[in-house]
VOGU-3710 file (C-alpha; in Angstrom, 3 decimals, decimal comma):
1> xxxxxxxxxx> 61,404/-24,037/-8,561  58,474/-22,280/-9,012  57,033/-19,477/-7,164  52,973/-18,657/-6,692  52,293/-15,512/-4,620  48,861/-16,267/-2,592  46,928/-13,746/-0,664  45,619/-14,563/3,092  44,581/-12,619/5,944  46,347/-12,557/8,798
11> xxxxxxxxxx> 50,308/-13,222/9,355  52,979/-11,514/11,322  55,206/-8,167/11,627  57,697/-7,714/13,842  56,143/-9,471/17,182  52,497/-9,188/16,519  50,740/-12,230/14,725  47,406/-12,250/13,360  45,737/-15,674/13,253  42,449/-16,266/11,471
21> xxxxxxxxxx> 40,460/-19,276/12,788  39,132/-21,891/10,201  42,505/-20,300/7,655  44,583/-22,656/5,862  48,159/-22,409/7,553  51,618/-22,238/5,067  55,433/-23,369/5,784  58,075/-22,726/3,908  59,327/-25,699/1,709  55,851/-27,604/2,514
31> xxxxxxxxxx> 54,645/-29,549/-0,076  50,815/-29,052/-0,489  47,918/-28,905/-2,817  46,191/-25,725/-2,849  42,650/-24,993/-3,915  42,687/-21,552/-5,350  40,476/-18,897/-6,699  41,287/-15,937/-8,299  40,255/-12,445/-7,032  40,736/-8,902/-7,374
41> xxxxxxxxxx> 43,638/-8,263/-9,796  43,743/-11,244/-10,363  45,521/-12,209/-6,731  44,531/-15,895/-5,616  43,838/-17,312/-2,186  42,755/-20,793/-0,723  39,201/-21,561/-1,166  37,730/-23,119/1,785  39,685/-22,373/4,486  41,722/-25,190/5,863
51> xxxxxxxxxx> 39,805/-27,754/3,544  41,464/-25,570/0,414  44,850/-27,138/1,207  46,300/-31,125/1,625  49,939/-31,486/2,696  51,801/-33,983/0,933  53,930/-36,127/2,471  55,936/-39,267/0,875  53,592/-39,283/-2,089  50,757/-39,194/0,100
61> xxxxxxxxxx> 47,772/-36,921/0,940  46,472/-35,411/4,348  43,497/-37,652/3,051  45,677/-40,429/3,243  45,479/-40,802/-0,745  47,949/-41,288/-2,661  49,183/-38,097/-4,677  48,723/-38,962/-8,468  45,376/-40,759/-7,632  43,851/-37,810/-5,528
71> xxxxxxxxxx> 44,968/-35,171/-8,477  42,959/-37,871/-10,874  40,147/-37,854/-8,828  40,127/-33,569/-9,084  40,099/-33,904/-12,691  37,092/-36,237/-12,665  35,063/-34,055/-10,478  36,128/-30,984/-12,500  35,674/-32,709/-16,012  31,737/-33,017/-15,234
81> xxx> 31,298/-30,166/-13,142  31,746/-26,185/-14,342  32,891/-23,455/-11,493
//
């Protein structure tokens, strides 16, 4: 499996949690698609707050799309648009 370190603010140590409204929220062993940018040395984070991430689920999309067609549709959009 492979492993991507992202950087958010907020999280948790020992009994103290800091939330961030509007972040994008991570389990362990959740399957998701992650829009990321790349920042200071070179550390990425989620772009967009909780629009930077879709869960996947059976194939599926939070979007309700299905998986391979909603990657396809990224590649269009990125294909005729520079970022």
């Amino acid at each position: 499996m492979r492993q991507t370190q992202i950087t958010q603010v907020g999280g948790k140590v020992g009994d103290i949690t800091l939330y961030v409204s509007g972040s994008a929220s991570l389990n362990i062993n959740e399957e998701s698609v992650l829009f990321l940018k790349k920042g200071a040395n070179n550390a990425l984070s989620i772009v967009g707050g909780k629009q930077g991430k879709q869960q996947v689920q059976n194939g599926y999309t939070d979007s309700g799309k299905k998986l391979d067609e909603f990657a396809g549709e990224i590649q269009n959009y990125s294909s005729r648009n520079s970022f």
